[in-house]
N, C-alpha and C positions, 0 to 999 in steps of 0.2 A: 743599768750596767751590772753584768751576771758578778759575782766574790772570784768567780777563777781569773775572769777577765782584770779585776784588781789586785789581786795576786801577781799577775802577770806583770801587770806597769811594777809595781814595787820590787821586783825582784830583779829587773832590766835597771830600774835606776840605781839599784845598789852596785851594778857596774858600767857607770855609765860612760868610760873613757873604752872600754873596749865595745859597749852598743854604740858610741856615736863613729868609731873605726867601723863596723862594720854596715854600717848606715851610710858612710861615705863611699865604702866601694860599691856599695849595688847602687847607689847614684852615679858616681861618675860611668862604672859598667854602663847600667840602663843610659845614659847621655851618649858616651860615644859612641853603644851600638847603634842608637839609633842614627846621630849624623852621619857615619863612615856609609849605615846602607841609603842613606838619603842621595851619598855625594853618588856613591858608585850606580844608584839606579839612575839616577838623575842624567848620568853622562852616557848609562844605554839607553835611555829615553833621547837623547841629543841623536845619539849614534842611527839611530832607529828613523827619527824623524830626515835623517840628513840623505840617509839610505831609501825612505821612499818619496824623498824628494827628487831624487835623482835620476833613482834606477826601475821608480813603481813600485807596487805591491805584488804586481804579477809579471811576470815576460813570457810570454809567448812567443814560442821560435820553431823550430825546426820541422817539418813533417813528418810523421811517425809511419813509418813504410814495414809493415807487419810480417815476419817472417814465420816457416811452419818448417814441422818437424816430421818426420814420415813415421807412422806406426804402424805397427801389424798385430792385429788381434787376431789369436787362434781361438776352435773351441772343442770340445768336447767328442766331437764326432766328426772330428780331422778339417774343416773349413776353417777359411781364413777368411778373414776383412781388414784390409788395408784402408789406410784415409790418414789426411794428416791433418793437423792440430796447432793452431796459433804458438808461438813461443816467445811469451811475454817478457823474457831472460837476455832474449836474444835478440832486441829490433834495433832497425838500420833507421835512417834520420837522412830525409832530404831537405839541404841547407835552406833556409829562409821562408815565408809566407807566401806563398802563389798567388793566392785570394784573400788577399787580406779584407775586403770588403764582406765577404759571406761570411769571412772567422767570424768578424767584428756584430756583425748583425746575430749569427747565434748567440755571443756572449751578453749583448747588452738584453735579452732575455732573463738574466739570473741577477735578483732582487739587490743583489750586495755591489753590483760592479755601478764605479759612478762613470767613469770616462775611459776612453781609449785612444791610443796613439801610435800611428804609423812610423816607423823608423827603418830608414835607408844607409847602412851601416859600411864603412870599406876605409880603407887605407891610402891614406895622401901622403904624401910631402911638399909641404910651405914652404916659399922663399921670402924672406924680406932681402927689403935691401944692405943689409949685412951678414946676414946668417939664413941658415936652414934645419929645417928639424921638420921629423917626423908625428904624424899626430893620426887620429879616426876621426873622422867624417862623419855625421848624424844629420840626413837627412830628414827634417820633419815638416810639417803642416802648422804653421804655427798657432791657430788658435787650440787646435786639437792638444798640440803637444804641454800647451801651456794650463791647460785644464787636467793633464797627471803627473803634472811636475812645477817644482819650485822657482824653475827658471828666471822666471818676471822677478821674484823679489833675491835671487842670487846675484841680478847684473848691478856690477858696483861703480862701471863707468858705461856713459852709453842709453839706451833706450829700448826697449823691448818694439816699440812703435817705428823710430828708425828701423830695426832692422824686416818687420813687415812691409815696411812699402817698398824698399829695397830689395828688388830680386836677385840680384846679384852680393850682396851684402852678406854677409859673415858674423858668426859670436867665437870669440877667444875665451879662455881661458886665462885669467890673469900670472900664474906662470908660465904659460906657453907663450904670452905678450912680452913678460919680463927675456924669455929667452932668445926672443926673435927682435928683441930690443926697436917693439913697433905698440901702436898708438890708436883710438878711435880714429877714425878718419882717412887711416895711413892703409894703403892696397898691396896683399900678397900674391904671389905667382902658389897657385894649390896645383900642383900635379897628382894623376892615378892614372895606373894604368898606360896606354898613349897620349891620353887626353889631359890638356891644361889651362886654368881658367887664370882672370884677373881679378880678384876681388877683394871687395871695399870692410873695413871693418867697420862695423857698427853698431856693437857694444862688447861688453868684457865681464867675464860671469867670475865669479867666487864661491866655491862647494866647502872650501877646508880640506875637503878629499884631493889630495896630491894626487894622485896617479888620475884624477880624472881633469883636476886644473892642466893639467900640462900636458892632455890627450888628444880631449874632446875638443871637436869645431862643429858647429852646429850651425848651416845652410837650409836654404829652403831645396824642399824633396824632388821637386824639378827641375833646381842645377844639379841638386846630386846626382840623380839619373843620367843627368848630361855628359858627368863628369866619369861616373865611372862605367859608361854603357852597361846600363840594368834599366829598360824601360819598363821593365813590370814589375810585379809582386812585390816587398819589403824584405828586410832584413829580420823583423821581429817585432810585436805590437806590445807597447808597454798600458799596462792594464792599473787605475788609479781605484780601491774602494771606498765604500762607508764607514767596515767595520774590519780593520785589521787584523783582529785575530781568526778572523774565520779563513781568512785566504790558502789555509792548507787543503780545506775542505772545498772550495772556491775552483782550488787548482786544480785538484783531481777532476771535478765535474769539465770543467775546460778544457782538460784533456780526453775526456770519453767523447766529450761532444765536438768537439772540432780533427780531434786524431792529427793534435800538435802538440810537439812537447813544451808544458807549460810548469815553470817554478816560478815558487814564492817567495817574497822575500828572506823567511825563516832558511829555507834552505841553501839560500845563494849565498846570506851572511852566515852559514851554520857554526864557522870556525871562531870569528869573532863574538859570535852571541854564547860560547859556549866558554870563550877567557871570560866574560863579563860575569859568569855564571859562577866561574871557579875563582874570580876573585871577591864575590860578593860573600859565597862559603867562608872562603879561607879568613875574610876579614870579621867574619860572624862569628866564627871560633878564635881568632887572637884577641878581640876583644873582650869575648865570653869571659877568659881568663878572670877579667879582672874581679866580675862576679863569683866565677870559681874560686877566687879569692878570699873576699869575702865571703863566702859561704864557709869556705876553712874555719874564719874568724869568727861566722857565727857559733858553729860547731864547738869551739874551742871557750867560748863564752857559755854558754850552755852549760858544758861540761862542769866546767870554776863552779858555776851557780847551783848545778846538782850535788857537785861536793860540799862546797861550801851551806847549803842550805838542808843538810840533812836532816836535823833535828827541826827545823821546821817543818820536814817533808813528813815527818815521824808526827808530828803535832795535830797536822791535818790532818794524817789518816787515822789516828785514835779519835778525831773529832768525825768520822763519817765521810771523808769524803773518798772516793771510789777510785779506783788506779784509773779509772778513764779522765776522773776529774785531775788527778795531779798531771797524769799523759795532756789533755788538754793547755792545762796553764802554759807549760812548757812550748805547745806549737802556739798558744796566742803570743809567747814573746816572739817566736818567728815570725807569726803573719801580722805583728806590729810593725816591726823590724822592715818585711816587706814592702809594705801598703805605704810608709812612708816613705821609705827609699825611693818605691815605682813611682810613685805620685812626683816626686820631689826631682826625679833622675830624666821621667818626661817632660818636666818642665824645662831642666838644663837641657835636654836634647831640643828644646823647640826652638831655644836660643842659640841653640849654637848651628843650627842649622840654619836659624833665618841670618847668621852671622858671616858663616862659613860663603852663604848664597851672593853678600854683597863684597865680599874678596877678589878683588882683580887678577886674574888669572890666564891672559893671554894665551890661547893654543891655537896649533891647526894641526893637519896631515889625518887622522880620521873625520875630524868635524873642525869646524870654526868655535869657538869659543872665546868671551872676553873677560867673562865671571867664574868661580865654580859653579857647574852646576847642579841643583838637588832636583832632588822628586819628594815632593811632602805626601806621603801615604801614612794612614792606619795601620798599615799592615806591619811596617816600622818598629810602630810601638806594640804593637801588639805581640810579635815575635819578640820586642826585649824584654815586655813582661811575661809570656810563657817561660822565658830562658830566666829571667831572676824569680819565677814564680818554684820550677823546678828545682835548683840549685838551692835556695836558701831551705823549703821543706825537708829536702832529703837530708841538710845541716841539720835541721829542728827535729827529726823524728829520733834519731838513734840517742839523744840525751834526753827526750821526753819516754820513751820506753825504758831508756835504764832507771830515770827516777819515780816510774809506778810501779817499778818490781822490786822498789825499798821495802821493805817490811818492818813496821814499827819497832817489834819488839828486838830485832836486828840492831835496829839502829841506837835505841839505849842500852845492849848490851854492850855497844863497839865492836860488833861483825860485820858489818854490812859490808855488803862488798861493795 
């Protein structure tokens, strides 16, 4: 153990009701930044999960019908060349997938994509026998569809098996069941269009996403055809990966090579991923605070202990030791101060996260939820010690440089500034 480093501890114990205040705040800081970003990643990790449960990683839709712009190039010696030129600004979109079979077969070419699903998409209106309400229609293929979505383990009444063998059969939504005040088992009148069918329900899903519980009805894809005269092509192929963060890159290739316009999930949720974004910020700086805080209080202690220990600071440097070495002593009481703290503040953050995780918490309307939920990442702690790592030095530096510009002989005349 170096003499600056014991220097250090002795000169923190002589004030040790304002080092253990400021020992407190960079723990409790380091603790709640880290749960606060546990809770808030954790429920865009839910939000995320619920969204490509639902809606895929990718949707492929509309036909990309290329428009061109007329140019006239002159030159030099009065000729012209005329031609025109794709205008990438400016393209038109022909509704739905023609060939969805040819889309499907180029994509499943690219290393990332795991599954694909045909969706027959239009507008009904249900009758029970009390009530009526408006919903969309999803026609699909079920083993397909169940291979890029959550479906199977959404249905909360009912059977994903019922409703395969059953061609005529139907999936509700469990608010759209609540509001048509009907039941597994129990047959709706679906109208579209002129056309209108009888069918059986035979199971009832649960997303947590409101506007899709109380939307979507989800048929097999040759009643839908039936129903809304569309015997060919789909509405749009929802596209399942291995590796989600690539799907930006995914998407663009899907789009050069099928010439459909295709989005990813990132873009479809962009609005919602980017509050998750600005509350995760906003909470990483109110929290900060409390570190900035204590950082105050180191600063402030520091200060006490360079006034108050001048004539010691005077002793050491008539005894040889170097303004680097008294500049030193001063940041080891910081990065004592530190090292304890982070150590001590990660621990409280680890508790209070695996605490916070088992809290009953009932939600819906973006996602289902019956816990809070976290996300235990590294990264966590890692970003709460950079932030009390920064915070507390810049506290330790400006009372460690004023006390190596003491001057011995300053200080027994009684000038030191």
């Amino acid at each position: 153990m170096s003499s600056n480093f014991r220097i250090a501890i002795r000169f923190l114990l002589a004030k040790k009701r304002s080092m253990l205040m400021s020992l407190a705040g960079i723990v409790f800081g380091v603790g709640f930044f880290i749960s606060t970003q546990a809770q808030l990643s954790g429920y865009q990790d839910l939000f995320v999960e619920t969204i490509l449960g639902t809606d895929g990683a990718i949707r492929i839709e509309d036909r990309i019908q290329a428009t061109s712009v007329f140019v006239e190039a002159g030159s030099s010696k009065g000729n012209s060349t005329n031609f025109f030129v794709s205008d990438k600004n400016n393209r038109r979109f022909v509704e739905g997938v023609e060939h969805p079979e040819s889309v499907i077969e180029a994509i499943m070419e690219l290393s990332n994509v795991e599954a694909t699903s045909s969706v027959l998409k239009g507008s009904v209106q249900l009758q029970s026998a009390l009530r009526e309400d408006s919903g969309q229609v999803f026609g699909i293929v079920v083993d397909e569809h169940m291979a890029v979505s959550a479906l199977e383990d959404q249905i909360v009444w009912g059977s994903i098996t019922d409703f395969r063998q059953a061609q005529m059969g139907i999936i509700l939504g469990v608010k759209m069941a609540a509001r048509l005040d009907v039941a597994v088992g129990d047959s709706l009148i679906v109208r579209a269009v002129d056309q209108q069918r009888r069918l059986k329900i035979s199971a009832l899903y649960e997303t947590g996403v409101s506007e899709i519980d109380k939307k979507r009805v989800f048929m097999h894809i040759n009643t839908a055809r039936s129903l809304l005269k569309k015997p060919h092509g789909v509405s749009f192929i929802q596209v399942s990966v291995f590796d989600r963060t690539r799907t930006l890159i995914d998407s663009d290739l899907i789009e050069n090579m099928t010439n459909h316009f295709s989005t990813p999930w990132q873009e479809r949720e962009k609005s919602l991923l980017e509050l998750f974004k600005i509350l995760r910020i906003s909470s990483a700086i109110t929290v900060s605070t409390i570190i900035i805080v204590s950082g105050l209080g180191m600063f402030s202690m520091l200060v006490m202990i360079v006034m108050e220990k001048t004539r010691e600071i005077a002793i050491l440097r008539s005894m040889g030791y170097t303004r680097g070495d008294i500049s030193s002593i001063f940041l080891w009481q910081g990065a004592i101060v530190l090292v304890v703290g982070t150590i001590i503040g990660c621990c409280l953050g680890v508790l209070m996260t695996y605490g916070i995780s088992k809290l009953p918490m009932p939600s819906a309307g973006l996602f289902t939820s019956e816990f809070f939920e976290v996300n235990w990442s590294y990264w966590h702690y890692i970003q709460a010690v950079v932030a009390a790592t920064f915070i507390v030095m810049i506290a330790s530096l400006i009372p460690a440089r004023r006390a190596a510009r003491l001057v011995p002989g300053d200080v027994i005349r009684g000038t030191a500034a």
